[in-house]
MDAnalysis code that builds the backbone (N, CA, C; Angstrom):
import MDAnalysis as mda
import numpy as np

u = mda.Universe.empty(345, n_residues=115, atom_resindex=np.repeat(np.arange(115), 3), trajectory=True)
u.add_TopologyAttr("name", ["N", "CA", "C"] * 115)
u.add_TopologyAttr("resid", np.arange(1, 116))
u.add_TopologyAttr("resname", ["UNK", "UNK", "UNK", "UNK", "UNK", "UNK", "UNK", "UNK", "UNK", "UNK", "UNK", "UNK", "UNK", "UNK", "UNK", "UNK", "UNK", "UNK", "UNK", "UNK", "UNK", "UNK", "UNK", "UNK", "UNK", "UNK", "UNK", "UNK", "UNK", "UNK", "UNK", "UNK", "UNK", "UNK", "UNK", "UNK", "UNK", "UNK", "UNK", "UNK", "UNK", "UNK", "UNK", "UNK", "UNK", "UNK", "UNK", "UNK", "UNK", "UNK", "UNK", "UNK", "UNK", "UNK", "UNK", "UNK", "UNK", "UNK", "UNK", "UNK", "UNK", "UNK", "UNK", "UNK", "UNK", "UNK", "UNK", "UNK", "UNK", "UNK", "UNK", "UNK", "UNK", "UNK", "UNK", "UNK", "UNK", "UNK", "UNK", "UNK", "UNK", "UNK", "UNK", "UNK", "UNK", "UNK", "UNK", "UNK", "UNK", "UNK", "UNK", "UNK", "UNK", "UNK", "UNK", "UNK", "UNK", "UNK", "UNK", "UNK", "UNK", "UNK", "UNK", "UNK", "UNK", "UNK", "UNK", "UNK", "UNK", "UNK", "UNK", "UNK", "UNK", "UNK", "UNK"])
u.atoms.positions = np.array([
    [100.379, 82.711, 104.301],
    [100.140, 84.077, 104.724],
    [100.772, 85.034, 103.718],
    [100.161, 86.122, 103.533],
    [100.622, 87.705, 102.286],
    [101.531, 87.880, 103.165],
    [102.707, 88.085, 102.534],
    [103.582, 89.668, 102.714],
    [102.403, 90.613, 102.385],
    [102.328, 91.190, 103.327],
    [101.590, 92.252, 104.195],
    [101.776, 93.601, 102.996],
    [103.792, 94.230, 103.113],
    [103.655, 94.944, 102.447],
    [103.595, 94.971, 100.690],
    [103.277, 93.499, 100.267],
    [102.970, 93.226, 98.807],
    [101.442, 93.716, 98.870],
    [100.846, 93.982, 99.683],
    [99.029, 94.199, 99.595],
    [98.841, 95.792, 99.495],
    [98.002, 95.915, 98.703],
    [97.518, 97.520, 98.587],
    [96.826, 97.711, 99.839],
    [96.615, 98.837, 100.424],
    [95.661, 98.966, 101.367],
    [94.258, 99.026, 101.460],
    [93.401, 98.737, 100.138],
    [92.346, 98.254, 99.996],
    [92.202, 96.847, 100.364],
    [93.243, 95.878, 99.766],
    [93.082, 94.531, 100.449],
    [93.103, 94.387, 101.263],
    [93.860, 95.292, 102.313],
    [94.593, 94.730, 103.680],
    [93.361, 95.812, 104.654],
    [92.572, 96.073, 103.911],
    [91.124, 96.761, 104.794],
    [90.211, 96.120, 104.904],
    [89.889, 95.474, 103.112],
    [89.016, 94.433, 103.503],
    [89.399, 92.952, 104.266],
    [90.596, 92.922, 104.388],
    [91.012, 91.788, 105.253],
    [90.344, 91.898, 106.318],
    [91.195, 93.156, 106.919],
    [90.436, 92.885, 108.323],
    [88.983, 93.911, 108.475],
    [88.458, 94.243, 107.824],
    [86.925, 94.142, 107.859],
    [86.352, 92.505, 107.892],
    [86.711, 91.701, 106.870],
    [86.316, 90.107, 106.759],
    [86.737, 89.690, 108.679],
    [87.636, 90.227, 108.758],
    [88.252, 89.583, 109.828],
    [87.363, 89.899, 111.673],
    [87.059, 91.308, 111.080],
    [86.158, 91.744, 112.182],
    [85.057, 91.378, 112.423],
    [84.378, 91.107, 110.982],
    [83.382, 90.149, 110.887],
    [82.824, 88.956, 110.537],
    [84.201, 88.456, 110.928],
    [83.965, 86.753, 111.430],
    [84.186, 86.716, 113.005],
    [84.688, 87.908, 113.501],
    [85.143, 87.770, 115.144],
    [83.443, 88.280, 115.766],
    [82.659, 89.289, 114.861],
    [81.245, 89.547, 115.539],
    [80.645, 88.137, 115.510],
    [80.475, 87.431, 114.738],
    [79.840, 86.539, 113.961],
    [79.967, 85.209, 115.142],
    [81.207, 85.082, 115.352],
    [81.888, 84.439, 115.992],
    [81.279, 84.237, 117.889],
    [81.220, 85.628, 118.148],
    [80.856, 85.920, 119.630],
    [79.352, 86.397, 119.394],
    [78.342, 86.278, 117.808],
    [76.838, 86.244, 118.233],
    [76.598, 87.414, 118.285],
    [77.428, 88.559, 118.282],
    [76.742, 89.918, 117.938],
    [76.467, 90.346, 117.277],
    [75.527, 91.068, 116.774],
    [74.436, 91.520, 115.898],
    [75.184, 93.084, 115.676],
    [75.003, 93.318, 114.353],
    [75.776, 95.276, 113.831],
    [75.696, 96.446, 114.832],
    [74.383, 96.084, 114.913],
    [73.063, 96.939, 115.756],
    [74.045, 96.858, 117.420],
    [73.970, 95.723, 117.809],
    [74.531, 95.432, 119.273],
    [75.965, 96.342, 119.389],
    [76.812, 96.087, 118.259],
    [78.443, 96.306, 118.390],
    [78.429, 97.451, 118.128],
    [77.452, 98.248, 117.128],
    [77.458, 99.664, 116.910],
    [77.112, 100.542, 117.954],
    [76.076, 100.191, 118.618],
    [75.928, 100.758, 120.423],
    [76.818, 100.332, 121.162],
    [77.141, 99.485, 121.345],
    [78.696, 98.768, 122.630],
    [79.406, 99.776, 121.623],
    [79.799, 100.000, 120.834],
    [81.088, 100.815, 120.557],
    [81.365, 103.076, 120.486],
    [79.795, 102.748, 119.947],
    [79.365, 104.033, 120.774],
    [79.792, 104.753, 118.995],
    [79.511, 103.895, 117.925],
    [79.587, 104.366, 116.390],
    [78.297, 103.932, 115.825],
    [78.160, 104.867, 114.559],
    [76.949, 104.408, 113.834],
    [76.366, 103.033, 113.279],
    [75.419, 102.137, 113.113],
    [75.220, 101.294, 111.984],
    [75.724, 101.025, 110.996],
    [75.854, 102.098, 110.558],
    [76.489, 102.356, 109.267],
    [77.779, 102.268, 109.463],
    [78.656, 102.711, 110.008],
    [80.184, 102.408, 110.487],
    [80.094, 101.371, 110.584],
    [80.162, 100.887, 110.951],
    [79.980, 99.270, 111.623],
    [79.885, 98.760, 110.060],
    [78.574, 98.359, 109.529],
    [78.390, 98.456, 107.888],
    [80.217, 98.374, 107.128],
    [80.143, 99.557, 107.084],
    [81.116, 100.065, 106.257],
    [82.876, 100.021, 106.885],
    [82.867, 99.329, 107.917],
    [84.372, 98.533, 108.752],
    [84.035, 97.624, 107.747],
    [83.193, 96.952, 108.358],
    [83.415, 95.127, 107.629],
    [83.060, 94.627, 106.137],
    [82.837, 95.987, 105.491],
    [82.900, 95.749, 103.952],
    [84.422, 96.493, 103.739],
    [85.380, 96.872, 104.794],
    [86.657, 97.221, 104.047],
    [86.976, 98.879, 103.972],
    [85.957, 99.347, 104.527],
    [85.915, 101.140, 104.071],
    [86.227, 101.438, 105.182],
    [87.195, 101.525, 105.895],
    [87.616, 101.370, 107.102],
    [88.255, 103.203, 107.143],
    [87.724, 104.166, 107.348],
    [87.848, 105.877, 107.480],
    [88.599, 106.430, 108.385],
    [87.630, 105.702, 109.299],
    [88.073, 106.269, 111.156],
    [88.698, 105.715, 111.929],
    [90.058, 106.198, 112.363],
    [90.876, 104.883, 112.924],
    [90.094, 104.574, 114.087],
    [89.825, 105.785, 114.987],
    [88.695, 105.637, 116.355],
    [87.485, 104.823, 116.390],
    [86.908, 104.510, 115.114],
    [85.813, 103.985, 115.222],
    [86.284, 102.297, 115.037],
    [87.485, 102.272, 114.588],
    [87.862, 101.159, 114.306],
    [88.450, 100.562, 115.853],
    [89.176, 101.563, 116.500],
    [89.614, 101.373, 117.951],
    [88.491, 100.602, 118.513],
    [87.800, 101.539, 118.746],
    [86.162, 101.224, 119.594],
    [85.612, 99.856, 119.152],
    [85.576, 99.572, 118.080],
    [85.310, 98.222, 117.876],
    [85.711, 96.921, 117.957],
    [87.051, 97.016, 117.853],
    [88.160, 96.295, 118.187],
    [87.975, 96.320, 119.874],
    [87.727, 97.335, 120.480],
    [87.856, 97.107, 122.187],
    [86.604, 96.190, 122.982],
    [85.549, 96.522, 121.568],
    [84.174, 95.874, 121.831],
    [84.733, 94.819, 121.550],
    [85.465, 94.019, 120.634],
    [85.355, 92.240, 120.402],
    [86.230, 91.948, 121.257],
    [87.276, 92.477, 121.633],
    [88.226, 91.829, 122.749],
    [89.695, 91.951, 122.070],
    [90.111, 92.660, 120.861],
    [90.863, 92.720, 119.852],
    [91.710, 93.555, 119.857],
    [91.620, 94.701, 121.222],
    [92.855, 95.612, 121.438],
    [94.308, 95.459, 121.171],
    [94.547, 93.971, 121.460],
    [95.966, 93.511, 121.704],
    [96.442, 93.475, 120.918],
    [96.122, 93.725, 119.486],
    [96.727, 93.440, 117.892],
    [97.758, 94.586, 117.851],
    [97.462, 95.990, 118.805],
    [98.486, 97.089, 118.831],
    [99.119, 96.826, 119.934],
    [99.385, 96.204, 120.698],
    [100.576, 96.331, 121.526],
    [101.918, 96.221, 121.252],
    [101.945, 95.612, 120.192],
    [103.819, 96.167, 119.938],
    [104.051, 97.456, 119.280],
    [102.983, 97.893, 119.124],
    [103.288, 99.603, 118.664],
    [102.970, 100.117, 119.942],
    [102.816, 100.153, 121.289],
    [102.507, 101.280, 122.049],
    [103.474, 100.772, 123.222],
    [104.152, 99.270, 123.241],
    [105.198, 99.148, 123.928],
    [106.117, 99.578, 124.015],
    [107.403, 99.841, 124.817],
    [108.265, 100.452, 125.374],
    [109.255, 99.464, 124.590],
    [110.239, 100.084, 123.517],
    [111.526, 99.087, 122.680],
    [112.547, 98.692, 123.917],
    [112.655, 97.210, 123.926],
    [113.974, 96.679, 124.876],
    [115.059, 97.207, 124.255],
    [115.807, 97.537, 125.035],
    [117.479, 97.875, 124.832],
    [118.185, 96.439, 124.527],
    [118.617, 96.553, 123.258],
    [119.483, 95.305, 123.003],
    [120.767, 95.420, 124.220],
    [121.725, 94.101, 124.195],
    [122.699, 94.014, 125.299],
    [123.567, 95.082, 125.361],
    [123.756, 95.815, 124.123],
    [124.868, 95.904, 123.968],
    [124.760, 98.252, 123.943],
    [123.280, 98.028, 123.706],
    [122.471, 99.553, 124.268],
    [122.442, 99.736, 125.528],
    [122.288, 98.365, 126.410],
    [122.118, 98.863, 127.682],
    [123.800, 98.996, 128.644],
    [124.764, 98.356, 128.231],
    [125.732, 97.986, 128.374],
    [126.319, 99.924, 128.007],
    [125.740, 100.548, 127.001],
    [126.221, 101.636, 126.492],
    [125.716, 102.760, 127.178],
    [123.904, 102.532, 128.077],
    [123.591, 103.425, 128.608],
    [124.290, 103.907, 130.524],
    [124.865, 102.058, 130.592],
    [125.255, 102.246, 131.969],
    [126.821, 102.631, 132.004],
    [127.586, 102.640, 131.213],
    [128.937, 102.829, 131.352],
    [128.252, 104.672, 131.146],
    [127.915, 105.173, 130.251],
    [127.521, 106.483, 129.975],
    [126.903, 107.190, 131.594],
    [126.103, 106.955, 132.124],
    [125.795, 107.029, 133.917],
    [126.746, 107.355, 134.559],
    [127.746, 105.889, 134.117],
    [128.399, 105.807, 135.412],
    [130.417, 106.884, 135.254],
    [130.326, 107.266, 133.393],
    [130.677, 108.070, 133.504],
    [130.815, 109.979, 134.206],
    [129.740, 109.859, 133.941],
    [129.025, 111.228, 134.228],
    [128.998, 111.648, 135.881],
    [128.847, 110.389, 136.785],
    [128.759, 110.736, 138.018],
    [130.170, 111.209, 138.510],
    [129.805, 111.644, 139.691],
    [131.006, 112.120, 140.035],
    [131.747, 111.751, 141.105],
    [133.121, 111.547, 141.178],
    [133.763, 110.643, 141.777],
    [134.487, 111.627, 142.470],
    [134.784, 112.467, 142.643],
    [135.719, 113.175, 143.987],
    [135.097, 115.187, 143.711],
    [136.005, 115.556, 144.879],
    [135.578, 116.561, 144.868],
    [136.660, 117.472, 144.242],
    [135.996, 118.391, 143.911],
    [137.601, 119.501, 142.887],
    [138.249, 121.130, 144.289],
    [136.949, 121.005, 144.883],
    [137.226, 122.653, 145.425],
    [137.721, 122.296, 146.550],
    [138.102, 123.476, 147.801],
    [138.303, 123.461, 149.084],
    [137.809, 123.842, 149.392],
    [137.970, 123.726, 150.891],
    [136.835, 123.963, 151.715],
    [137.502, 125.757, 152.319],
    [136.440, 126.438, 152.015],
    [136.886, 128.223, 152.074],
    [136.087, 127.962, 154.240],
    [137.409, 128.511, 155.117],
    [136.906, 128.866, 156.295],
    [136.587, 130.296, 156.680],
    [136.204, 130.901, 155.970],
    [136.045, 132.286, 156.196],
    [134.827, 132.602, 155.619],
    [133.987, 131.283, 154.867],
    [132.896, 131.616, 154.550],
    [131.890, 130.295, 155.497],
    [131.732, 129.939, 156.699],
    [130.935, 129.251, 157.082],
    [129.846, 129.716, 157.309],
    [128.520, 128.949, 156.874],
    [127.167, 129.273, 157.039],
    [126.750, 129.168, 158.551],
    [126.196, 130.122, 159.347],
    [125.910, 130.227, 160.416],
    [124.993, 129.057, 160.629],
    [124.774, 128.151, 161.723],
    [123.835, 126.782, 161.498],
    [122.662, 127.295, 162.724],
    [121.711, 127.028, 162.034],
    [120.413, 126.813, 162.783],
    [120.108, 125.658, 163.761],
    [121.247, 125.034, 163.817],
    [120.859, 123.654, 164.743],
    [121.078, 124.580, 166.490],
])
């Protein structure tokens, strides 16, 4: 496998253009078919899988057509707190709350009660 960031981004377009279209190829769909299921031109479609990859959206849409969404989920996931972050967010909480009271209680100002 490339180190990824040793590749220009022409290679690493036509990668996965090659890649998109071995996954059509793969599941029997035709340009024509994936370019309507994705709701982009012929020509887009065309011009993904030779590498000319423009539109990130059109690239979305196509990717959602083969079943290929999941390649972004560690970019749109939520980062775990290492032990030692979360260990830092709960002592920080449990500083902040408050543990007794500071004032007295004034008897000359009681709120008349509606009960």
């Amino acid at each position: 496998m490339d180190n990824i960031y040793m590749l220009s981004d022409a290679t690493i377009f036509s990668k996965i253009g090659a890649k998109i279209n071995n996954l059509r190829l793969r599941q029997n769909i035709t340009q024509k078919s994936l370019a309507e299921a994705a709701d982009i031109s012929l020509s887009s479609v065309k011009k993904i899988e030779n590498g000319e990859i423009k539109s990130f959206d059109s690239l979305l849409r196509v990717l959602r057509v083969l079943g290929k969404l999941d390649v972004f989920q560690p970019l749109i996931d939520d980062e775990l707190l290492s032990p030692g972050e979360y260990y830092e967010l709960i002592n920080s909480a449990q500083r902040k709350s408050r543990k007794r009271a500071t004032g007295k209680l004034n008897k000359n100002k009681k709120e008349k009660s509606e009960w």
